[in-house]
VEXDREN-2710 file (C-alpha; in Angstrom, 1 decimal):
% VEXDREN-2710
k/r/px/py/pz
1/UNK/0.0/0.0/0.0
2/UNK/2.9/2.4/0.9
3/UNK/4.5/1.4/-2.6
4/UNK/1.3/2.3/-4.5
5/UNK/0.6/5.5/-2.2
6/UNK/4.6/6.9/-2.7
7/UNK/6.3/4.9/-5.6
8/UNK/6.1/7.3/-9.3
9/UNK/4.6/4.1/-11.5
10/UNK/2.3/6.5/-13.4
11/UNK/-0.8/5.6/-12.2
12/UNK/-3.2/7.1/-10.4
13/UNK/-4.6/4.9/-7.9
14/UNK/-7.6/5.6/-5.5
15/UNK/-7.4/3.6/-1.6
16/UNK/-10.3/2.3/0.3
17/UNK/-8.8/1.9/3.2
18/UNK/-10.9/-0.2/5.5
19/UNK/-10.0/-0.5/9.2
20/UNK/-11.5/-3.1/12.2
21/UNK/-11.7/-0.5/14.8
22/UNK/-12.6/2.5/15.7
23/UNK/-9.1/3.8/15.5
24/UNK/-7.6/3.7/12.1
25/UNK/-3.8/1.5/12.4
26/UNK/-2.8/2.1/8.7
27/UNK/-4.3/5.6/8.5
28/UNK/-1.5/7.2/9.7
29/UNK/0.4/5.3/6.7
30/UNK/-2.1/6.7/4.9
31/UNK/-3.2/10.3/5.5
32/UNK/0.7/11.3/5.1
33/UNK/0.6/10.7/1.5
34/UNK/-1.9/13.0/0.7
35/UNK/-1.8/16.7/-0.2
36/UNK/-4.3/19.0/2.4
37/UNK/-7.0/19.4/-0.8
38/UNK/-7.1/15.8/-1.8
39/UNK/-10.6/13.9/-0.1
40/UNK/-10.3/10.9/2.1
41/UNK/-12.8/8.6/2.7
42/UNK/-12.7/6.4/6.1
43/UNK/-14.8/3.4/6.9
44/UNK/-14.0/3.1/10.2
45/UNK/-15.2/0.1/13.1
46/UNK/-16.4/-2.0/10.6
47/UNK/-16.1/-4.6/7.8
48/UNK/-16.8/-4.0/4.0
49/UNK/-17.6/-7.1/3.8
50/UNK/-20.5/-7.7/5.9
51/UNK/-22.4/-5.1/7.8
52/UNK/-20.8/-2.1/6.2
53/UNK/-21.1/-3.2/2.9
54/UNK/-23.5/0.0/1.7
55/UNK/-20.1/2.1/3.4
56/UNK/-18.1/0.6/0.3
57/UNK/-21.3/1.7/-2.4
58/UNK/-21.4/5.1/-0.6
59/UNK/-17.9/5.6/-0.8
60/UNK/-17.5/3.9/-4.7
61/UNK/-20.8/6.3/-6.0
62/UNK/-18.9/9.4/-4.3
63/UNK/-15.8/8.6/-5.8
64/UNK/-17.6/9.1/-9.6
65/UNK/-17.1/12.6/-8.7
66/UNK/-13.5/12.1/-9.2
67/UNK/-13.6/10.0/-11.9
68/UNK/-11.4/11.9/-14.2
69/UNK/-8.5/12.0/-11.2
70/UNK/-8.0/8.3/-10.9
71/UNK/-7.1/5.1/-13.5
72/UNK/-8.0/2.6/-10.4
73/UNK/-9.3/2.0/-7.0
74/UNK/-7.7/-0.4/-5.2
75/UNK/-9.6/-1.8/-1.9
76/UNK/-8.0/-2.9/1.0
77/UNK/-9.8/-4.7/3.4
78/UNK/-8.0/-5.8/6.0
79/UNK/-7.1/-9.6/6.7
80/UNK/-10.4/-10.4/8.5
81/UNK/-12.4/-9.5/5.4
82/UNK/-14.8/-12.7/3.1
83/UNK/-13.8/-11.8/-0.7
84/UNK/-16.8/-12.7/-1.8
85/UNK/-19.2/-10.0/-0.6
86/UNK/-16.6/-7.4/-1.7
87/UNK/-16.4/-9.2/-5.3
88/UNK/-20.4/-9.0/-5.5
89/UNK/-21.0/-6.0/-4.5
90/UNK/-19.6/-5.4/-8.3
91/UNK/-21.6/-7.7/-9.9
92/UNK/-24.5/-7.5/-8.0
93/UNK/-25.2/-3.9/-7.8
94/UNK/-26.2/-2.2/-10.7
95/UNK/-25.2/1.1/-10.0
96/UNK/-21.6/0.1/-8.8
97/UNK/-21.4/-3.1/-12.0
98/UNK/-22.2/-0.2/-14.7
99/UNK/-20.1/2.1/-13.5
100/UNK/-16.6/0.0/-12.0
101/UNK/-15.0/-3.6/-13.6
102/UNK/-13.0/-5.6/-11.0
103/UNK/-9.5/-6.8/-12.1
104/UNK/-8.4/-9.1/-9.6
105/UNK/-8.1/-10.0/-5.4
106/UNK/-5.1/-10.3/-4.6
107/UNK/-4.7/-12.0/-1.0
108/UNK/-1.5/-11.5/0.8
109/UNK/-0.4/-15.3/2.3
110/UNK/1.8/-15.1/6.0
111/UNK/4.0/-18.5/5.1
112/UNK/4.7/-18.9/8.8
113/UNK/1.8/-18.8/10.1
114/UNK/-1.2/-20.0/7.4
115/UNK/-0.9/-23.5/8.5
116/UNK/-2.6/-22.8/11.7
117/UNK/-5.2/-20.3/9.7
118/UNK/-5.8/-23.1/7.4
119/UNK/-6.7/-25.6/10.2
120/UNK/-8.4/-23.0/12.4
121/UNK/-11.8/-24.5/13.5
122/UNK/-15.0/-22.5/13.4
123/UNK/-18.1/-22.7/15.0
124/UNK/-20.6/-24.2/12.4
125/UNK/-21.6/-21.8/9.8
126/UNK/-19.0/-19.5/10.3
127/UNK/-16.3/-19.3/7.5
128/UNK/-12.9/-19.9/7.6
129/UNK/-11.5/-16.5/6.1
130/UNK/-8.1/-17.1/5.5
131/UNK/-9.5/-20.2/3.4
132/UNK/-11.9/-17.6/1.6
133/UNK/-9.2/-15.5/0.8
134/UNK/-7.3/-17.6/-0.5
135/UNK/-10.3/-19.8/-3.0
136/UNK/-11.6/-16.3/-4.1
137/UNK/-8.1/-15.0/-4.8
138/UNK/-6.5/-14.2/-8.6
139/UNK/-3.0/-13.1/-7.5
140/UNK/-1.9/-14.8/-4.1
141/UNK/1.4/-12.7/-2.5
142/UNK/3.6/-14.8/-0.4
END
């Protein structure tokens, strides 16, 4: 996120930055980037996936505005986050499907410890994220 945030690649990327609390850990990574004029958009204490889901169509539709200031919006929504939701939200919605094309989920693999994630057992109908993550992922970063 820093690299797309800071690096000079020539593209100009919108962040969703979703956060699990009430107090933002990556938007201090984040806010630092940005000039005083340019709009930020928190979803904070919550989880795009599930019971903030309308947070991520708010946020998408307001970021038409901008359109013409960004080639992509990238969404990050923290490790805790079910793919699938997110990815329907695009396909599902007609307002957002018109309007936005998703490329790919990339999921972001911890080698030493996804073992134990793998074999993690949940209550029944509960889902196994990091197994979610993984199944619904295009690009998988170890």
């Amino acid at each position: 996120l820093n690299y797309i945030l800071s690096a000079n690649h020539g593209k100009r990327i919108a962040v969703i930055e979703n956060e699990f609390g009430e107090v933002g850990i990556d938007d201090s990574l984040v806010k630092h980037k940005f000039k005083e004029n340019e709009e930020i958009f928190e979803m904070n204490n919550g989880c795009i996936c599930c019971t903030v889901r309308s947070d991520l169509i708010r946020i998408l539709t307001n970021l038409l505005k901008y359109k013409s200031k960004f080639d992509y919006i990238l969404i990050e929504s923290t490790g805790l986050a079910d793919p699938a939701p997110i990815a329907q939200t695009f396909f599902v919605n007609p307002q957002i499907g018109w309007k936005f094309r998703l490329d790919a989920i990339v999921t972001i693999v911890d080698c030493k410890h996804i073992i134990q994630h793998l074999d993690e057992i949940k209550p029944e109908g509960v889902e196994n994220e990091s197994i979610e993550q993984i199944a619904f992922a295009d690009i998988i970063l170890l």
